[in-house]
N, C-alpha and C positions, 0 to 999 in steps of 0.2 A: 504494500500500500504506500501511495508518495507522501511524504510527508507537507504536514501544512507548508506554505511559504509563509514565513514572516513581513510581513511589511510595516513600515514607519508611520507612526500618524502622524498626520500635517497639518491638521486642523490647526488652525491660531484660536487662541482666545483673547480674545479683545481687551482693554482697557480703557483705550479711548480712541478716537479717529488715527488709522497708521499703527498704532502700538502692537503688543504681540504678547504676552504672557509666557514668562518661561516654566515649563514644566518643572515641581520642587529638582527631581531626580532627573536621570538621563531620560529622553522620552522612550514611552509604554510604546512596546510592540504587538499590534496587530495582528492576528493570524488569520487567513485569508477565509476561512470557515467563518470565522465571529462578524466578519461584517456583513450588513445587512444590504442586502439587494435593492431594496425597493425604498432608500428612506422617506422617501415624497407620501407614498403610499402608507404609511406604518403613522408617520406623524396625521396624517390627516385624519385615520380611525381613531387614534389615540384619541386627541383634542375635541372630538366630534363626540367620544363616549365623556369624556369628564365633561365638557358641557353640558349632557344630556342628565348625567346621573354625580354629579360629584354632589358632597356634603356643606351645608350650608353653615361657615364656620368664621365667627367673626373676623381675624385676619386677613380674610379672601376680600372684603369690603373696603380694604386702604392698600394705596399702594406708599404710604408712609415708610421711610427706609426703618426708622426708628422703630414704629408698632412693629415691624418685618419683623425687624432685628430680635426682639423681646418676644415673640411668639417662636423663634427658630429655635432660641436659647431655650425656651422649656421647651419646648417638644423633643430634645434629646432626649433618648430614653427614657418618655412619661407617655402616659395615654393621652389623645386628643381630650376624652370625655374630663379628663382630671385636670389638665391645662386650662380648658377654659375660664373658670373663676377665677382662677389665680392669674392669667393675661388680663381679664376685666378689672380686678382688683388693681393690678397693679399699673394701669394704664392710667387708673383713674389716680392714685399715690401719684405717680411720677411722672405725667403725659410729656416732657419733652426730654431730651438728653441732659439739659442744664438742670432740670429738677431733680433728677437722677445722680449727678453728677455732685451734686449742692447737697445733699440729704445724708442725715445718719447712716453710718452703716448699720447701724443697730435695727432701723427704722427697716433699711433694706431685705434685712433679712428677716424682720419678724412678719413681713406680708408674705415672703416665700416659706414660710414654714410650715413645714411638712410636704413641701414639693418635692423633695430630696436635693442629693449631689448639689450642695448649697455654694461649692467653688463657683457651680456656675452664678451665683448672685453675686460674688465679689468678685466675680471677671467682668460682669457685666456693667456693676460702678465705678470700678478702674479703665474700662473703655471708655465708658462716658467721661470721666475726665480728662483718657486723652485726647479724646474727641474735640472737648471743649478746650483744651490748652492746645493740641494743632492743628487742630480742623478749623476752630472757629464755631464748634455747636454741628456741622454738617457734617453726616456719617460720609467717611469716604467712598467715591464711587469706583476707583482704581482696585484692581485684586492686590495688587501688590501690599499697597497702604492698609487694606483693611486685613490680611492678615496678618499684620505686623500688633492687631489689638488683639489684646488679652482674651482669650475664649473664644476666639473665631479662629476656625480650622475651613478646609478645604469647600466640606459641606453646606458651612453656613454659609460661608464668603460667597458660592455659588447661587444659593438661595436670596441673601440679598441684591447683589448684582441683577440678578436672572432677574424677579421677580419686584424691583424696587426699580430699578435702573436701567432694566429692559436689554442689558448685555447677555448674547449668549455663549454662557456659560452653562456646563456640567454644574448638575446640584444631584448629589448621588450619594442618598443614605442609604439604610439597611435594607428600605421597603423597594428601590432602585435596583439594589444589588442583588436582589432575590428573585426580580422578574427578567433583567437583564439574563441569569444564571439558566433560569427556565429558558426562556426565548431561544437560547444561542446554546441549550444541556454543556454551560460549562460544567465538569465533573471536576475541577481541582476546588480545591477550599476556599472558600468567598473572602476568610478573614485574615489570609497571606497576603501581605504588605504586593507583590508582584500579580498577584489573580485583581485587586482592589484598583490597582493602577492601571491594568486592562481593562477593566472593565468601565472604568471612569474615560478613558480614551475610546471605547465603544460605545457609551452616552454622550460623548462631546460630538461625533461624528452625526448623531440625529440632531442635537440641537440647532434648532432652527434661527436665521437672524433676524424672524419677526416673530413678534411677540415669544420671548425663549422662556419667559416664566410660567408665562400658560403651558407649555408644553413639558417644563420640569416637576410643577404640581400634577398636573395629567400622568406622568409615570409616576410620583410619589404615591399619589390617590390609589391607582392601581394594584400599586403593590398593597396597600391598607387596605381596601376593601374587597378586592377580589382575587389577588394573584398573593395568599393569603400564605400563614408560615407552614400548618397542616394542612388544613383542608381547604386547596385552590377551589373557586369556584368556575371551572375552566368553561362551560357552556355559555359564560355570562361575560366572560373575556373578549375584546373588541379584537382583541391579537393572539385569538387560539390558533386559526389557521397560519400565523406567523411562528407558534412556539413549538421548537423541535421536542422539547420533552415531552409533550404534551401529544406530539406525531409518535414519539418511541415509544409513551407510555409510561413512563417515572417521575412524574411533578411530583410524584410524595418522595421522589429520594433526594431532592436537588431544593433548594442549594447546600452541597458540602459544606461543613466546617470543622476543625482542626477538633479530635478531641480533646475535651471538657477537661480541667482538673478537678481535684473533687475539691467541693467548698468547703474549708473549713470551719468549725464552732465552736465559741468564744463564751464563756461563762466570765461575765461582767457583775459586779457588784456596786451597790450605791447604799448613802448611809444618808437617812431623814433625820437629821439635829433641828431639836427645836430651843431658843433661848427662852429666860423667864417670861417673854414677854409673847411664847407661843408663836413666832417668827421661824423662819427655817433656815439653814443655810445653805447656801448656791452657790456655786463657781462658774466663772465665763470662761470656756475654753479657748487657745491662744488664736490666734486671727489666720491661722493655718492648719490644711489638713482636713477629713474627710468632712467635720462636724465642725469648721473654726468659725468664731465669734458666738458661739450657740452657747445660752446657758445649761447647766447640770447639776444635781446632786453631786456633791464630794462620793468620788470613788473611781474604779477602773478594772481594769480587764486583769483576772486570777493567773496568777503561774499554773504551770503545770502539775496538776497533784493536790492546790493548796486547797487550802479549806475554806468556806466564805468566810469565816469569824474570823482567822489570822492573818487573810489576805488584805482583807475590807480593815482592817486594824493597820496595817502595814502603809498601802495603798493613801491612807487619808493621811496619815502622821507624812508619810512622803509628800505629800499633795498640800499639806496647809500645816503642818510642823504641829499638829494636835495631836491628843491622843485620847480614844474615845474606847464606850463600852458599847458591846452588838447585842441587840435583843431579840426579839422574835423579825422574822419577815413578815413584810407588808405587801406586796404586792412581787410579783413575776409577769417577765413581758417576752413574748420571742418575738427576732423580728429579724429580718433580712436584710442586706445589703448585696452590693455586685458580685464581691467577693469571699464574701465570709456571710454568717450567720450567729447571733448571738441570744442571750438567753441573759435576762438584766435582771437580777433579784434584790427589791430595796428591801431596808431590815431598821427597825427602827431603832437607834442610835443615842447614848446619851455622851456628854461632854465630859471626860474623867480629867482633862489637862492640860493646860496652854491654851494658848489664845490665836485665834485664825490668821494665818501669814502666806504671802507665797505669790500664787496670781490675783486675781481681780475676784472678789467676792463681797458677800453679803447676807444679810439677815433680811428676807425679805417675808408678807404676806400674802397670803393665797392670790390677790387681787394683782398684786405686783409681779408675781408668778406668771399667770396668767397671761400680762402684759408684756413679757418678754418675751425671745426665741429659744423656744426647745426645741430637740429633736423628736422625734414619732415616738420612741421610747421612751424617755424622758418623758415627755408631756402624758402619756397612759399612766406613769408613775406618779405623776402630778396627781392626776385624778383622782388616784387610789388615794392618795393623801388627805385631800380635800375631804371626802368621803369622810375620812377615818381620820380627824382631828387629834 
């Protein structure tokens, strides 16, 4: 059998009038099977089904770079249905970059709580600043320039371009890369850095020079509602007759990805101190890292082996140079994250020695509690609290 020929993609991406976008890496090669015959044909069906059937979804109603921007940034690995409020929410908080930019971070992150992966809210007020100290307040419309801000990658910069600014550009997330995969039965693994890069050079080669955001939400749409992670609904596909897996038969095996490790589980402990005056104690975690600027209960993640009562005794005197007595548990929470799993057991806590030192804390009331940012965990633990004075 002959083997593919490779060829070079040539596509430019645009920047401005003349300009050319360099590829990060050397340019994505081409194999003569993955390109598509007919692209005139393929975008026309595409664009014709998401007009006819896409989802009515506030973001789609502005082509504001900004609102773009802030809806891109949560839809990272979040459900549309759960994005919503929290995009309404926080448009109304911060409606321009300078509001954004000018506002607590405190402020920032207590509307995004419990959206998760909270880095992305302080990637998104340190863009806004630099927005505002080099831009002038105006998201930049250059690829280059805008991924040079903090928490824009390849994806989003695509997506606002595309779809704000009317350049086409590739805008190629997950739900992209899984219909592309069908379409063209790539069989290598979706989430190898070299399968990612082809296939992003095989969505730049359809996108079209008029209107390219309609035609990059048109394949996003796709892959979300019907070219689906189990169970495609391939009859109701505008491009089954274009999808080879779908002609051999395997859409449930494709798209490939590298096996899983296994996740590991984190027995976490937390201690509820309360002063005379029935107030509790809290610590802000440092402004970095998976959970940073989030408030917490005094405590942290168990050694291996330890016990909760010696760990959570250890953990706090390291954590605020106190030393305290463990009493019954209050409350248990399991809860997930991307790469681990934890299991948070709080215990109710009394004061044996010294006085609170260390990072940024307090003695606060249920109401002030409340009013700050916890984590998903944290805040269930709040609750039990509350309850159980």
């Amino acid at each position: 059998m002959a083997r593919d020929r490779a060829i070079p993609n040539s596509i430019p991406q645009p920047l401005a009038a003349g300009a050319k976008i360099r590829w990060l890496q050397r340019p994505p090669q081409l194999k003569t099977k993955d390109i598509f015959p007919d692209r005139t044909r393929i975008r026309r069906k595409l664009v014709q089904w998401y007009d006819e059937h896409r989802r009515e979804l506030p973001w789609r109603r502005t082509q504001d770079p900004y609102a773009i921007w802030i809806s891109e940034i949560m839809l990272q690995q979040t459900r549309v249905e759960t994005v919503i409020p929290y995009y309404l929410r926080f448009l109304e908080k911060f409606p321009t970059v300078e509001s954004l930019a000018r506002a607590e971070s405190g402020d920032v992150v207590k509307v995004w709580e419990n959206l998760g992966y909270y880095a992305r809210a302080r990637n998104l007020q340190k863009a806004a600043q630099q927005i505002m100290d080099r831009f002038g307040g105006r998201i930049p419309a250059h690829r280059e320039e805008i991924l040079r801000l903090p928490g824009i990658g390849r994806y989003t910069a695509g997506a606002i371009l595309s779809i704000a600014f009317g350049r086409p550009v590739a805008a190629v997330d997950g739900n992209v890369r899984r219909v592309i995969s069908r379409l063209r039965a790539i069989e290598d693994p979706i989430d190898d850095d070299e399968v990612r890069e082809r296939i992003e050079a095989l969505v730049q080669t359809l996108v079209p020079k008029r209107d390219p955001g309609r035609f990059n939400q048109a394949l996003m749409e796709l892959g979300a509602v019907c070219c689906t992670p189990k169970t495609p609904i391939c009859p109701s596909c505008p491009l089954q007759t274009d999808c080879r897996a779908w002609e051999q038969g395997f859409t449930d095996r494709l798209p490939v990805r590298r096996k899983r490790k296994v996740i590991p589980h984190r027995q976490v402990v937390a201690a509820i101190l309360r002063n005379e005056k029935k107030r509790i104690l809290i610590v802000q975690r440092p402004g970095h890292g998976l959970l940073g600027s989030l408030w917490k209960f005094p405590g942290g993640i168990l050694d291996s082996g330890e016990s909760p009562e010696k760990g959570l005794k250890r953990i706090v005197r390291e954590e605020l140079g106190i030393g305290i007595g463990v009493g019954p548990s209050i409350a248990a929470v399991k809860h997930a994250y991307t790469h681990f799993r934890i299991t948070l057991t709080a215990f109710a806590c009394v004061l044996s020695g010294g006085v609170p030192s260390g990072p940024v804390w307090r003695w606060a009331g249920i109401e002030e509690i409340d009013a700050l940012p916890f984590s998903k965990a944290d805040r269930l633990v709040a609750a039990s609290v509350a309850i159980d004075p």
